[in-house]
VEXDREN-2710 file (C-alpha; in Angstrom, 1 decimal):
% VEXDREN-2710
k/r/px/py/pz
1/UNK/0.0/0.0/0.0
2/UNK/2.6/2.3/1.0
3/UNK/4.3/1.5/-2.7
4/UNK/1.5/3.8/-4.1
5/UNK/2.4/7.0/-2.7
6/UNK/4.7/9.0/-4.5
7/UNK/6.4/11.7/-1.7
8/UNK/7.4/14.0/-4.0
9/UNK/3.9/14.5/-5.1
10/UNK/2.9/14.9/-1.5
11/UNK/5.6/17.2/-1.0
12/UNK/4.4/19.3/-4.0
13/UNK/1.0/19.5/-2.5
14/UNK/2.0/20.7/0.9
15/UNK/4.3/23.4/-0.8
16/UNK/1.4/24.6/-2.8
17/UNK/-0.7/24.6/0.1
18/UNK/1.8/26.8/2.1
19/UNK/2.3/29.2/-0.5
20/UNK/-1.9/29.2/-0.2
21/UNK/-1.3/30.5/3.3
22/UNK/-1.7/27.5/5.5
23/UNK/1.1/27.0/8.4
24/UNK/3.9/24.9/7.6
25/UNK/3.7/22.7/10.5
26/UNK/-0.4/22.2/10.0
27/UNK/0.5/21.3/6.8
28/UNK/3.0/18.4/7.0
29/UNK/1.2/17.2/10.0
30/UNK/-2.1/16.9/8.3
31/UNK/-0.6/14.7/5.6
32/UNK/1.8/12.8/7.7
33/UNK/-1.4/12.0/9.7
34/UNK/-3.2/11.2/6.8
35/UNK/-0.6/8.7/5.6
36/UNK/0.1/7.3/9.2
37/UNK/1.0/4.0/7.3
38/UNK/4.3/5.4/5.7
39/UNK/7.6/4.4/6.8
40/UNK/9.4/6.6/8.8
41/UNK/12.1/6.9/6.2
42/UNK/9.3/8.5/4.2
43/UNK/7.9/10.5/7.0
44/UNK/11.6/11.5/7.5
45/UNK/12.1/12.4/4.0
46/UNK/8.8/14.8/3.6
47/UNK/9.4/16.5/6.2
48/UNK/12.7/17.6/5.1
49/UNK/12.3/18.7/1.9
50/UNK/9.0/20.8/2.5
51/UNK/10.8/22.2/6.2
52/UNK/13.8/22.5/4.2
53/UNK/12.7/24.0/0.5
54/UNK/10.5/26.5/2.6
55/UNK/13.5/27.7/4.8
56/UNK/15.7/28.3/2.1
57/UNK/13.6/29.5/-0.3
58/UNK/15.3/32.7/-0.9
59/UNK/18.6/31.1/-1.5
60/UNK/16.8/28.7/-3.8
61/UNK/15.1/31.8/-5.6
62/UNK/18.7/33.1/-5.9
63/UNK/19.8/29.8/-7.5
64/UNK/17.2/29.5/-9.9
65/UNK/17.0/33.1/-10.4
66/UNK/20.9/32.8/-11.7
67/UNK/20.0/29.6/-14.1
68/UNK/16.6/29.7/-15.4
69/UNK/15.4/32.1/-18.4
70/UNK/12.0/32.8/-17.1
71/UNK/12.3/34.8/-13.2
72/UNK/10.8/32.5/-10.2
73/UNK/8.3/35.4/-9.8
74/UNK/6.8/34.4/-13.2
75/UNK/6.6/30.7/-13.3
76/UNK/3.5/28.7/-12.7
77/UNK/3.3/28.1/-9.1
78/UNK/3.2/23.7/-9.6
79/UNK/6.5/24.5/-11.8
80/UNK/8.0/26.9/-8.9
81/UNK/7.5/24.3/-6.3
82/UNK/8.5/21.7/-8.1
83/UNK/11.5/23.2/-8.9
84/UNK/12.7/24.7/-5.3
85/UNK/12.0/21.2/-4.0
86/UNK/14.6/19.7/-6.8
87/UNK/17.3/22.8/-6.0
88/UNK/16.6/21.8/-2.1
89/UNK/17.6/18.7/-3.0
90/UNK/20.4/19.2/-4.9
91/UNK/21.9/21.8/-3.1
92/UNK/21.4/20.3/0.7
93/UNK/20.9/16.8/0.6
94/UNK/23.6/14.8/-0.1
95/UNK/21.8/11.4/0.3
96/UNK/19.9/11.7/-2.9
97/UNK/21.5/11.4/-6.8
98/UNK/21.7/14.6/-8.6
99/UNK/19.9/12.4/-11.4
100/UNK/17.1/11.0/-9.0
101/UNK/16.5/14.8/-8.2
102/UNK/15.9/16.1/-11.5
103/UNK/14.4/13.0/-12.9
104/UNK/11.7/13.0/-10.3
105/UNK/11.4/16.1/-10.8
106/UNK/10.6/15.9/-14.9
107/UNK/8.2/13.3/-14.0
108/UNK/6.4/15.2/-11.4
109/UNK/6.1/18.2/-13.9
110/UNK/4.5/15.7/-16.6
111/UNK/2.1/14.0/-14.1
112/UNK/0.9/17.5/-13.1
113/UNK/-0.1/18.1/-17.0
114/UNK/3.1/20.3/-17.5
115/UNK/4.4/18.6/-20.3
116/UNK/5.3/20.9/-22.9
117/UNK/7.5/22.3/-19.4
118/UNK/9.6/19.0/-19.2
119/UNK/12.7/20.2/-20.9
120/UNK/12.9/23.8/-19.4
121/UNK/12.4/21.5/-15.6
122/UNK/15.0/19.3/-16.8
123/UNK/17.1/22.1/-18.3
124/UNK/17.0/24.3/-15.3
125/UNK/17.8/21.2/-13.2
126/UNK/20.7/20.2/-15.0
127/UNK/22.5/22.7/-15.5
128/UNK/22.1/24.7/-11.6
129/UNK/23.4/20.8/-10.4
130/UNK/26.5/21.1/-12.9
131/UNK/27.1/24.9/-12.2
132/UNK/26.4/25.3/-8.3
133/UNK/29.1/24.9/-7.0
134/UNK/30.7/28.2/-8.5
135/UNK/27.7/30.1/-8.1
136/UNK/28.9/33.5/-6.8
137/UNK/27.0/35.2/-3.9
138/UNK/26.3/38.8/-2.6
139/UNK/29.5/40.0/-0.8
140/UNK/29.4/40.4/2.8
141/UNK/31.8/43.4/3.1
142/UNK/29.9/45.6/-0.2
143/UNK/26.5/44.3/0.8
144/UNK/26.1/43.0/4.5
145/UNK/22.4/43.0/4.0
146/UNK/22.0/41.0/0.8
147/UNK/24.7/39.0/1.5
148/UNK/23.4/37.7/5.0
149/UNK/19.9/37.9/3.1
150/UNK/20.8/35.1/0.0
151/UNK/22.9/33.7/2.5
152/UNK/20.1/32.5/5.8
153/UNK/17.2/33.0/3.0
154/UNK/15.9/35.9/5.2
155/UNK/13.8/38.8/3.4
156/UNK/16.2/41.8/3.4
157/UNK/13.7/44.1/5.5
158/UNK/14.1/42.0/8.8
159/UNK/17.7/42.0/8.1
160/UNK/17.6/45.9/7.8
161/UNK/16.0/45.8/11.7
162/UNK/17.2/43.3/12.8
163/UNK/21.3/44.7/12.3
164/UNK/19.8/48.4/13.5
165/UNK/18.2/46.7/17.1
166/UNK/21.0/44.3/17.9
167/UNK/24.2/44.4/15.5
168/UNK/25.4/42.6/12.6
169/UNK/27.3/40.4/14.1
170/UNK/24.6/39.0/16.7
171/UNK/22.3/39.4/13.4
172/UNK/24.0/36.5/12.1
173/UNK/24.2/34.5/15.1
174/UNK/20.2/34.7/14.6
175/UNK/19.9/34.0/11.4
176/UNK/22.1/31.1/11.5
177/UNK/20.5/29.7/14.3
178/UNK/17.0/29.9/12.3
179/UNK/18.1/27.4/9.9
180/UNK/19.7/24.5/12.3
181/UNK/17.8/21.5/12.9
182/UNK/15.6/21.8/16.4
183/UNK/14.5/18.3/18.2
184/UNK/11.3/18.7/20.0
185/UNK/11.3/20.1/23.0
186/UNK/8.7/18.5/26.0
187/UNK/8.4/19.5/29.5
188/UNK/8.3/16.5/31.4
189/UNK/5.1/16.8/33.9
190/UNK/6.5/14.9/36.9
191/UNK/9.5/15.0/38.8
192/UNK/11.9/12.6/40.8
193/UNK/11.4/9.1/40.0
194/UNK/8.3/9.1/38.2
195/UNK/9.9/11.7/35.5
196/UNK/12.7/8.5/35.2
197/UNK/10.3/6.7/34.0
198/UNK/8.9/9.3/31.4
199/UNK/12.5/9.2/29.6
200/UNK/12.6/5.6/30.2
201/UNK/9.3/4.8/28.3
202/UNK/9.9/7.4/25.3
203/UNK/13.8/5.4/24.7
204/UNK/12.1/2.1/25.3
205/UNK/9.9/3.2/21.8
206/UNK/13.0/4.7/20.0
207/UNK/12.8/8.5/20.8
208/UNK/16.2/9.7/21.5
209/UNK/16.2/12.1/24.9
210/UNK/18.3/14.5/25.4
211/UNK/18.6/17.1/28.7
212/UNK/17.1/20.6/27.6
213/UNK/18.9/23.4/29.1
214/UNK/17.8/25.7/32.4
215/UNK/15.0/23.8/33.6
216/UNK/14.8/20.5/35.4
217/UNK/12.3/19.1/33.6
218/UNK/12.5/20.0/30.4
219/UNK/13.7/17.5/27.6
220/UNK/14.5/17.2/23.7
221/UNK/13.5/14.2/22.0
222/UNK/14.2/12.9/18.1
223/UNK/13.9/9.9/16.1
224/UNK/10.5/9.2/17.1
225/UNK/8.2/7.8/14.2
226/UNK/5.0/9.8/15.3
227/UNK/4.0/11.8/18.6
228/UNK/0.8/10.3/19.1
229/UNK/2.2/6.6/18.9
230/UNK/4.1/7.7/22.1
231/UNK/2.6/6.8/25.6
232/UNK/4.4/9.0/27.4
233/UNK/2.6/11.7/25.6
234/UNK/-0.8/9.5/25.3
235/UNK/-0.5/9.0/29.1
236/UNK/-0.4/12.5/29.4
237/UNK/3.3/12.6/31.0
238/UNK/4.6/15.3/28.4
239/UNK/3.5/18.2/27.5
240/UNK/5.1/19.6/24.0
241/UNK/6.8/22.6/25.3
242/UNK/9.8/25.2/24.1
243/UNK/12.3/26.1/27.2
244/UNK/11.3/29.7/26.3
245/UNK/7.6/28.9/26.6
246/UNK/8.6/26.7/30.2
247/UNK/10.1/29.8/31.3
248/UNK/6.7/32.1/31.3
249/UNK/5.1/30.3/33.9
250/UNK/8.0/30.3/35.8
251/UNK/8.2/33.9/35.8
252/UNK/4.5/33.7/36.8
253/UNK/5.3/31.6/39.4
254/UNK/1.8/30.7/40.6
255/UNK/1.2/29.1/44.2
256/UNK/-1.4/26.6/45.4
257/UNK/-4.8/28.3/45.8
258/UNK/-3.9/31.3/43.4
259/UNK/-6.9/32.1/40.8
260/UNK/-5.0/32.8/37.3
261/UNK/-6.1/34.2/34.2
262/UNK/-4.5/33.0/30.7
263/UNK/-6.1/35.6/28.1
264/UNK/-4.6/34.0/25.1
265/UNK/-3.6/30.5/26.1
266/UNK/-4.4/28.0/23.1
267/UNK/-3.3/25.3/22.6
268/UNK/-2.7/25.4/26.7
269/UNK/1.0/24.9/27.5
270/UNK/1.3/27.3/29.8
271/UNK/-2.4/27.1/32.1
272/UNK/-1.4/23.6/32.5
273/UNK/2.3/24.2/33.2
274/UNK/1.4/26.5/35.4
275/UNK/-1.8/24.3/36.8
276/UNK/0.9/22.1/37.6
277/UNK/3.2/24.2/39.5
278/UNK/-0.4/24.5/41.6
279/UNK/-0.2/21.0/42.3
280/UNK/-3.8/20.9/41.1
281/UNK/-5.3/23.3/43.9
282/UNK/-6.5/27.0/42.5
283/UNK/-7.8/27.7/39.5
284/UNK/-6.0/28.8/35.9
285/UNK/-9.0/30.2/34.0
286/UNK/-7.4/29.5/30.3
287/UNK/-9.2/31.7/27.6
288/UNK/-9.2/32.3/23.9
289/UNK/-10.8/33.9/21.2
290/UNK/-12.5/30.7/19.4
291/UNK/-13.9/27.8/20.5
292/UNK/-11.4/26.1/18.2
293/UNK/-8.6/26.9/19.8
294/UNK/-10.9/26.3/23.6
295/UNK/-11.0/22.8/22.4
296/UNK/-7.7/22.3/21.8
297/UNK/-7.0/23.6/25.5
298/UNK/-9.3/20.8/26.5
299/UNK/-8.0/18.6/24.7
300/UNK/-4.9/18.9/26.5
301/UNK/-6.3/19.4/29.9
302/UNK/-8.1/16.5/29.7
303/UNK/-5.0/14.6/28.2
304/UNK/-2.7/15.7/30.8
305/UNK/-5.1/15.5/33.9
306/UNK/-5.2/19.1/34.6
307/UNK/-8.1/19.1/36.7
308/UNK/-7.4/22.8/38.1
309/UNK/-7.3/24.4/34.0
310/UNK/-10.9/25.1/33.2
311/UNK/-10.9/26.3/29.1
312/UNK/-13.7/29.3/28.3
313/UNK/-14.6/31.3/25.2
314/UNK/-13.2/34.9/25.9
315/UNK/-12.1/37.5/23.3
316/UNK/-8.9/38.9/24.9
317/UNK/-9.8/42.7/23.3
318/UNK/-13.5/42.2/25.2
319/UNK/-13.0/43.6/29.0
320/UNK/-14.9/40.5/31.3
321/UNK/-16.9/42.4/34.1
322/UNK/-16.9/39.3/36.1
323/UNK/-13.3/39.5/36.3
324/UNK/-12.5/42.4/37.6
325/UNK/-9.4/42.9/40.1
326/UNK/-10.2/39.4/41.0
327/UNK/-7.0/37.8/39.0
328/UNK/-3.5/36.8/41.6
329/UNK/-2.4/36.7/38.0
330/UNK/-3.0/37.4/34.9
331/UNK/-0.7/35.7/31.7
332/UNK/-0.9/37.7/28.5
333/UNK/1.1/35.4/25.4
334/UNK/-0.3/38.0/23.2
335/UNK/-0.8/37.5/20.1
336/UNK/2.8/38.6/17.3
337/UNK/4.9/38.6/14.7
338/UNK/6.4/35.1/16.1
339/UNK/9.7/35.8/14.9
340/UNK/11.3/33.9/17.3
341/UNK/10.0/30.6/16.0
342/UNK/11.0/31.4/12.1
343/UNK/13.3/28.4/13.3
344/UNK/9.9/26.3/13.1
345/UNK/7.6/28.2/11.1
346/UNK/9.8/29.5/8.6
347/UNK/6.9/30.6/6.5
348/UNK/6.6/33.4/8.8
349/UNK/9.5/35.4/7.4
350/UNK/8.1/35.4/3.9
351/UNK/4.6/37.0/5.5
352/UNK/5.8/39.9/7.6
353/UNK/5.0/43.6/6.5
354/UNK/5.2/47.0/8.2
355/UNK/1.4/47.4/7.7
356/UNK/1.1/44.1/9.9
357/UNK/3.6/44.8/12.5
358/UNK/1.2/47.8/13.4
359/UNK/-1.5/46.3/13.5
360/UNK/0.1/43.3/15.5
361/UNK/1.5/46.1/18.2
362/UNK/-2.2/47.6/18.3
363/UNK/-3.7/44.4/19.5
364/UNK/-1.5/43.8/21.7
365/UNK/-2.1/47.4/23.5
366/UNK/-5.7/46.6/23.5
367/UNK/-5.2/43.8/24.8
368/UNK/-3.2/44.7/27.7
369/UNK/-5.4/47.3/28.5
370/UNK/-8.0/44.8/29.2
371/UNK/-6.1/42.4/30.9
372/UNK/-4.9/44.7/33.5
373/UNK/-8.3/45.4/35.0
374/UNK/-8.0/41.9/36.1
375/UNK/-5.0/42.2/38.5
376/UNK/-6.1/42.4/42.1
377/UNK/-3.8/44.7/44.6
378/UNK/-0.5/43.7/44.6
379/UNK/-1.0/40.8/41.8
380/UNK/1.2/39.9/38.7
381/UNK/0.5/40.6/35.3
382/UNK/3.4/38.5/32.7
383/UNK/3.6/40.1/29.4
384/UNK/5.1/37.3/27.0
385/UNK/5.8/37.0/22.7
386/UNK/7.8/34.7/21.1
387/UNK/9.1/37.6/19.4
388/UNK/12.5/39.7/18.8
389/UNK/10.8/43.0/17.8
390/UNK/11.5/45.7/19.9
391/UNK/8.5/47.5/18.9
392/UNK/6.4/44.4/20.3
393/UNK/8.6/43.8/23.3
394/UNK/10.6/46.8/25.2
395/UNK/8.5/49.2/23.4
396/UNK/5.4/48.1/24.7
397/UNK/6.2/47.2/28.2
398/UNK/7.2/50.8/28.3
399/UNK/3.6/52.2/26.8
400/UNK/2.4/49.8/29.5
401/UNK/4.2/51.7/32.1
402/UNK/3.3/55.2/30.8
403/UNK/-0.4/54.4/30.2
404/UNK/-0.8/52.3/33.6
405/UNK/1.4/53.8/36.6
406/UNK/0.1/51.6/39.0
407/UNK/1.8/48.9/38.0
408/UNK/5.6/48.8/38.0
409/UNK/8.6/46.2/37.0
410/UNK/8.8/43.4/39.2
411/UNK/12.6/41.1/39.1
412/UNK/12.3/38.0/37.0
413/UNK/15.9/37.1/39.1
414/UNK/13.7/35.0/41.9
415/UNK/12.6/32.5/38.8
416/UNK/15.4/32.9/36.4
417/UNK/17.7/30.3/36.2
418/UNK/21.8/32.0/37.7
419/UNK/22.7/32.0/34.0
420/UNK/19.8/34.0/32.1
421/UNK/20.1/36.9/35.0
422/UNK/21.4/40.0/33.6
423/UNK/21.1/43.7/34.4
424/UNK/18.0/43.6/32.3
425/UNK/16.2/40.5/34.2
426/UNK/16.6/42.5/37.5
427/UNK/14.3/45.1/36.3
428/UNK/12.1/43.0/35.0
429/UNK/12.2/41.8/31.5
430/UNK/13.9/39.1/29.7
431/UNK/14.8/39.2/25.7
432/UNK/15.7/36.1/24.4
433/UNK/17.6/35.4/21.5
434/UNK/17.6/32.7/18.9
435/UNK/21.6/31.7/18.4
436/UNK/22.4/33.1/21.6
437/UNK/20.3/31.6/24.2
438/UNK/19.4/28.0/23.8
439/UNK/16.2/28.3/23.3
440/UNK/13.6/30.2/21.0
441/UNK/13.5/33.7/20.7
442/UNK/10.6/35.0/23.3
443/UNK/10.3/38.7/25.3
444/UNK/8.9/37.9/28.9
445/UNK/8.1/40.9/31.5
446/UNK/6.5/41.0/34.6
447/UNK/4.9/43.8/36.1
448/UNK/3.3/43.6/39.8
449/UNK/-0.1/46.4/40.9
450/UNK/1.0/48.5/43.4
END
């Protein structure tokens, strides 16, 4: 049965159905689901070259830019997928035969009813995998922007920010970090002997573990076949979780009894991370906009155990009456620009504009500005992205200062691991940095009512 898929035609779909606007990781998980019966050499193989064509896509344009007559911005989008996904190949994975490559990729081009196309594919093809290797790129020292640009495959306007907030060099650090391979990361929900026994079972079914770094509990695992054939995840003993993400709700730092409010919590990582850290007692109220994304926190809760997370419907930009200074804390993962996961959702990059990044900011203000009625005296509010833009991160908490005076920076040092504390942690606010933390690139602040 397995015989009768063809991978490259699934990989062609998926491609197309990015460029459509669907999520990278939705995508590939929706057809690796669909074909659950593949082998993992298969699975492994899909995965790579849609993660991988998609990540390097600008470098790829570059490539076929440099050999093909007709511009990528003017070629049938079938022929432009099928095409990236052949440079990809050619360019980054050794394992497979130039001639496989471009082969597959004729045939693909033929089965799609592109056949008058076959000989500019092959043509294109042929001649990038003969020529390649000489290919001249933008030079760093003339051009740092277009070089580190064609270079990382990284739209030259995030470049342009990224070198004027944080430097060229540490630029590159980030960019280079974007495009190395990331194992899952999983917080392990027990501790002691009982999280022995997590790492046990996921080895005992071929996942390869690996400690995460600053927190005690928190893993990497690899080489597993499919996430739902695991029982440590079935079982509810793992909760799929970035270090970054882990480290929210320990800046929140919930105690038993405490009544918390997650305005924007789907899919629920951090209301059951932090139900956890409860011990069960209390309440974390997790809301969210749809009742989509509600079932999904359900889904997990229910997975996981996590009697003490109770999921509701709540637009975070509607103010809840009910809720008013009732909150010990309040956890706002607002809604952004996500460009710290471009690592994992590399489609992100290719989506960002300057219209967008203002109206990102804007919803994040309203937000906030609901969310803060529900701090009681003296309680937390944790701003959190998984963002590096400033205008998202440091620039808001400081419009949340200005606009709200009664709340002011509280240390993160008390819940910070000794080697993330910095003058910047003692005020109250972490930036983290893809390619230099370990870790995805998130913004976390805390602020406490006065």
């Amino acid at each position: 049965m397995a015989g009768t898929v063809n991978t490259r035609e699934l990989v062609l779909d998926i491609l197309l159905e990015i460029e459509e606007g669907a999520m990278s990781h939705i995508a590939i998980r929706d057809c690796l689901t669909k074909h659950q019966f593949l082998p993992k050499q298969d699975r492994a193989f899909i995965t790579r070259v849609c993660e991988g064509t998609l990540e390097y896509r600008i470098t790829i344009d570059y490539i076929l830019n440099t050999y093909s007559s007709v511009p990528v911005s003017r070629m049938k989008p079938v022929i432009r997928e099928i095409l990236r996904s052949g440079i990809y190949q050619l360019k980054y994975m050794d394992s497979v035969p130039d001639s496989a490559a471009v082969s597959e990729a004729v045939s693909l081009a033929q089965e799609r009813g592109f056949y008058n196309l076959k000989s500019f594919v092959n043509g294109v093809l042929r001649t990038a995998a003969r020529e390649m290797g000489g290919l001249t790129y933008p030079d760093m020292e003339k051009d740092p922007v277009s070089s580190l640009s064609v270079r990382y495959s990284m739209p030259e306007a995030l470049v342009t920010r990224w070198i004027s907030a944080y430097g060229t060099e540490t630029t590159e650090k980030i960019l280079a970090d974007f495009l190395t391979e990331k194992p899952l990361t999983v917080r392990c929900r027990k501790t002691g002997v009982l999280m022995e026994r997590t790492i046990q079972s996921l080895s005992s079914q071929g996942a390869h573990v690996e400690k995460a770094p600053y927190l005690p509990y928190a893993y990497r695992i690899s080489k597993y076949n499919h996430l739902l054939m695991l029982d440590a995840f079935r079982n509810g003993e793992i909760t799929v979780q970035d270090v970054s993400s882990m480290l929210a709700a320990e800046c929140a730092a919930p105690k038993k009894g405490d009544y918390v409010i997650d305005v924007c919590a789907a899919p629920g990582g951090k209301s059951i991370h932090m139900g956890d850290m409860m011990e069960g007692y209390g309440t974390v109220d997790a809301r969210d906009v749809s009742l989509k994304k509600v079932e999904l926190i359900e889904e997990n809760a229910v997975r996981t155990g996590s009697i003490n997370v109770q999921a509701k419907v709540q637009d975070a930009t509607v103010l809840d009456l009910e809720a008013e200074s009732r909150a010990d804390i309040v956890l706002v993962d607002a809604p952004c620009s996500g460009f710290g996961v471009i690592g994992r959702k590399p489609e992100i990059k290719y989506r960002f504009t300057a219209e967008r990044e203002k109206e990102i900011v804007a919803l994040q203000r309203e937000i906030l500005t609901k969310a803060q009625e529900y701090v009681r005296p003296r309680g937390v509010l944790v701003y959190s992205t998984c963002t590096i833009a400033k205008e998202e991160n440091e620039e808001n908490m400081m419009w949340f200062l200005e606009q709200f005076p009664s709340f002011a920076l509280d240390s993160l040092d008390p819940y910070l691991p000794a080697e993330l504390r910095d003058s910047s942690t003692k005020k109250g606010f972490l930036q983290l940095l893809p390619g230099v933390h370990d870790c995805d690139g998130f913004f976390i602040a805390r602020f406490r009512r006065q």
